[in-house]
N, C-alpha and C positions, 0 to 999 in steps of 0.2 A: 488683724493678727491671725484668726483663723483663714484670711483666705492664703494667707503666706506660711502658712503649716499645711495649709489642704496642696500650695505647689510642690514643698519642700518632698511631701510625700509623696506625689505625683512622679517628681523628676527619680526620686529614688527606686521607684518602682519600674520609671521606664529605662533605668540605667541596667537595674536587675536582669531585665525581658532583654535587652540590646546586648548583655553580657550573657545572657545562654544563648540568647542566638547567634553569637560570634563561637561562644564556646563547643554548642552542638553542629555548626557551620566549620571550624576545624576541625573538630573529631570526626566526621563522617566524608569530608573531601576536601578538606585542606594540605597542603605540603608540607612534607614531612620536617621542612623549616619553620612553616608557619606551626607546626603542632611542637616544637621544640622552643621555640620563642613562647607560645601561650603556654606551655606548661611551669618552662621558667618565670612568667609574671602570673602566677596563679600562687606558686610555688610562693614569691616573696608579696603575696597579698596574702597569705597564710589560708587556700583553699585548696589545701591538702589533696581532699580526696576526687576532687576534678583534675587536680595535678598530678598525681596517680596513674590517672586512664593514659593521660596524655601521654605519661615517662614509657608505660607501657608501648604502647602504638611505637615509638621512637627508637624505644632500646636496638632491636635486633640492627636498625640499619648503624648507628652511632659505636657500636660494640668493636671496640678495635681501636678508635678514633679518638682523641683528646678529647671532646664532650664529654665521654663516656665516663671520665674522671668526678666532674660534676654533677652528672647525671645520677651515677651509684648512690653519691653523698646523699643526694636532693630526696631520692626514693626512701636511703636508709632513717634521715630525717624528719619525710613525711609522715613514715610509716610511725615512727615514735610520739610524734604531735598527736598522732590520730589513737594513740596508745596500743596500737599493734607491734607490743612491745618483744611476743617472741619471732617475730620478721624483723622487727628491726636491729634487734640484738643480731640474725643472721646476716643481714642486709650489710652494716658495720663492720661485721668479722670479715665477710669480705671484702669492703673499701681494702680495709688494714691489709689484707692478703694482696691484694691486687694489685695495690698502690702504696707501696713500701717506703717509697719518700717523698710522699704527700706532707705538706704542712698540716694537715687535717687530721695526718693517722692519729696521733695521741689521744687526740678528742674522740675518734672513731670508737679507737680503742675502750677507752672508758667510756663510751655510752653505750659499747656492743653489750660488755662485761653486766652494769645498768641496766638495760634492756631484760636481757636473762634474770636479773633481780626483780624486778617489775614485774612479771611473768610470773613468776612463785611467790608469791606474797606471805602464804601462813604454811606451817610446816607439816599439815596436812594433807598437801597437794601432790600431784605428780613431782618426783623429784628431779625429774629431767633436766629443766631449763636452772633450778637452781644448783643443780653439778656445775654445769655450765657455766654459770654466774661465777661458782668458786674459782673453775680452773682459769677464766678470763679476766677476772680481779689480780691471780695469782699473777699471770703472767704481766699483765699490767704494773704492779706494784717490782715484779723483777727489772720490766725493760723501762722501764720510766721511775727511778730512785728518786729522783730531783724533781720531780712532776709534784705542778699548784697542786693538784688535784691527789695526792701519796695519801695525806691524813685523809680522805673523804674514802678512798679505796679502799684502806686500811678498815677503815671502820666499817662499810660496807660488808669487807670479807668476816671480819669476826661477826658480824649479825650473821651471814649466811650458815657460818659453823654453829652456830648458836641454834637455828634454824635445825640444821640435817643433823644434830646432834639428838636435839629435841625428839624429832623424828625417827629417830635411829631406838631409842628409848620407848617411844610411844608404842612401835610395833612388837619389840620386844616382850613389853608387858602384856599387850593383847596375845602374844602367843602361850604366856603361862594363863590369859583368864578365859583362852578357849582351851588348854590342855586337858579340863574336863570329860571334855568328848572327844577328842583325839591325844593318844597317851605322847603320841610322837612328841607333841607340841612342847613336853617337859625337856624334851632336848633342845628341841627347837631354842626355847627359852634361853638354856646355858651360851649355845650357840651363838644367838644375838644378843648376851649382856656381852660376852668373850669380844666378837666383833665391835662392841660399842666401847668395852673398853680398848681394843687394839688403836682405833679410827682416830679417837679422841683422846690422846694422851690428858690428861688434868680433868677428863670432865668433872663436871659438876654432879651427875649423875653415878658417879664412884660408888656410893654406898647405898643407892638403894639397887646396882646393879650388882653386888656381891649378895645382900638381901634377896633378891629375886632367884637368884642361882641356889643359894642354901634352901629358899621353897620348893624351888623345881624339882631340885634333886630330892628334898624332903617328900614328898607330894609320892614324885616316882616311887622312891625306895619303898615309901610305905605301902603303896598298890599293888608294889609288884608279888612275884608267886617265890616261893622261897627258893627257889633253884636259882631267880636272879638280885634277891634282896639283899645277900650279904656284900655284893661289890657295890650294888646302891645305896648301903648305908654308909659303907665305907668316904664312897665321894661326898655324900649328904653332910659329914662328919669335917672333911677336908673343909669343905665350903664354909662352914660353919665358923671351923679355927680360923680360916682365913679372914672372913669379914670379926671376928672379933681382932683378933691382932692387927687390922690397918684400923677398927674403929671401935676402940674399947669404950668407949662411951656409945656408943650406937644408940641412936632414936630407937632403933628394932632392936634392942637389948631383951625385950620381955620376949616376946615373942620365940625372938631365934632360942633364949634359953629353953622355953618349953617344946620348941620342935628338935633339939638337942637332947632333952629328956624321953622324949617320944624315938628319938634315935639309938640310944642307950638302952632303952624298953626293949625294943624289937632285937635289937643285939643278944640279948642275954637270954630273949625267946631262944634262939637259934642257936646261941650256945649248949642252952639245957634240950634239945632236940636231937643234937647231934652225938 
C-alpha cells in the first residue's frame, strides 16, 4: 500500500514538473497558437493566474479577431476567480461594450455590476468602485427587467444604498465632531445632513440628521460674536421647529429642548443690548 501511495505521489509530481515545463516552454517561445490553446486549457483546469500571462502575451495580436470575444470573457473571469474583483468588474464592462450581442453580455453585465460590489465591501472605504456598483446594478436591472437574476440585482442595489447612505452619515457626523477646532466644519455639518437628506429620499438617518443640523447651527450660533449671532440663532431656532414637527416624539427631545432654551437665552441677551 505505501509503495502505491509513494507512486501515486511520484507521478503527480512529475505531471506538476512536465506541466511547468510545457507551461514555461510556451510562455517564453511557443506560438502564439500554441500560447492561445495553453491558456484556454489552463483557463478551464481553473489556473487562473498562469492563464493570465498567457491571455496577456495573445491579446494584442487576437484584438480585432473573433477570439478576441472569448478571450475578454476568459480574462474578465479569471480576473474575478482570482478575486481581482475591481479589473474584473472593469474587464466585464467592457465585454458588454464591445460585444453588444454576445449571448454572455447579461452575465457580463451582472458580474461587472458584482465585481464593483465586491471591491467595496464596508462603508468605510474608498467609495469609488461602490458608485460604480450602483450605477451598473441600475443599469442592469433597467436593461434586463425579465432577467433570473432581477431579484438578486435588486437586492444587491438596495445593500449598496444602504451602504453609501451609511457613509454619507458617518462623514457628516465626523464633520460636527471635528467642528471644535475648525468652526467652518458647523456648516459643513448642515451641508452634509442637507446632501444626505437630498441623496436618500426615506433615509433612515432622517432624524438624527435634523438633530445634527439643530447642534451645528446650535454650537455655531452660540460661539459666534454678536455682530453674527442673531442670524445664527435664528437658523438654530428654524432647525429646531423643524426636527420637532417631522418628530414630535424625537429620541433627542431632552436635549434639543434645552439647546432651544439656551437659544432663547442668548436671544433676549441681545434683545436687552440693543
Amino acid at each position: 500500500m505505501q509503495k502505491i501511495k509513494n507512486f501515486i505521489f511520484l507521478l503527480v509530481v512529475s505531471m506538476i514538473m512536465v506541466s511547468c515545463g510545457e507551461y514555461q516552454r510556451v510562455l517564453n517561445k511557443g506560438t502564439i497558437l500554441d500560447q492561445y490553446k495553453l491558456a484556454v486549457k489552463l483557463y478551464e483546469a481553473k489556473d487562473f493566474k498562469k492563464a493570465l500571462r498567457l491571455f496577456e502575451k495573445v491579446t494584442p495580436t487576437y484584438r480585432g479577431k473573433p477570439q478576441m470575444e472569448r478571450i475578454q470573457y476568459m480574462v474578465a473571469q479569471s480576473n474575478f476567480n482570482l478575486k481581482n474583483y475591481t479589473l474584473s468588474g472593469y474587464y466585464f464592462d467592457r465585454f458588454t461594450n464591445n460585444y453588444p450581442s454576445s449571448s454572455k453580455k447579461e452575465e457580463a453585465a451582472y458580474l461587472s455590476a458584482y465585481s464593483y460590489k465586491l471591491s467595496s465591501p464596508t462603508y468605510s472605504t474608498d467609495p469609488t468602485d461602490t458608485y460604480k456598483a450602483l450605477g451598473a446594478f441600475q443599469q442592469f436591472i433597467n436593461e434586463y427587467p425579465n432577467s433570473t437574476r432581477l431579484a438578486e440585482a435588486n437586492k444587491h442595489y438596495q445593500e449598496i444604498r444602504l451602504q453609501l447612505e451609511k457613509k454619507a452619515f458617518e462623514i457628516a457626523k465626523t464633520y460636527y465632531k471635528t467642528a471644535e477646532y475648525d468652526f467652518r466644519n458647523y456648516k459643513a455639518t448642515v451641508v452634509a445632513m442637507d446632501n444626505l437628506l437630498a441623496d436618500f429620499l426615506g433615509t433612515e438617518y432622517k432624524e438624527e440628521a435634523f438633530y445634527y443640523k439643530l447642534k451645528a447651527y446650535h454650537d455655531l450660533a452660540i460661539k459666534s460674536s454678536e455682530r453674527k449671532k442673531e442670524g445664527r440663532i435664528k437658523d438654530a431656532i428654524k432647525a429646531y421647529d423643524k426636527l420637532i414637527k417631522t418628530f414630535p416624539k424625537t429620541k433627542f427631545l431632552k436635549e434639543s429642548k434645552k439647546m432651544f432654551a439656551n437659544l432663547q437665552s442668548e436671544q433676549k441677551k441681545l434683545v436687552k443690548k440693543s
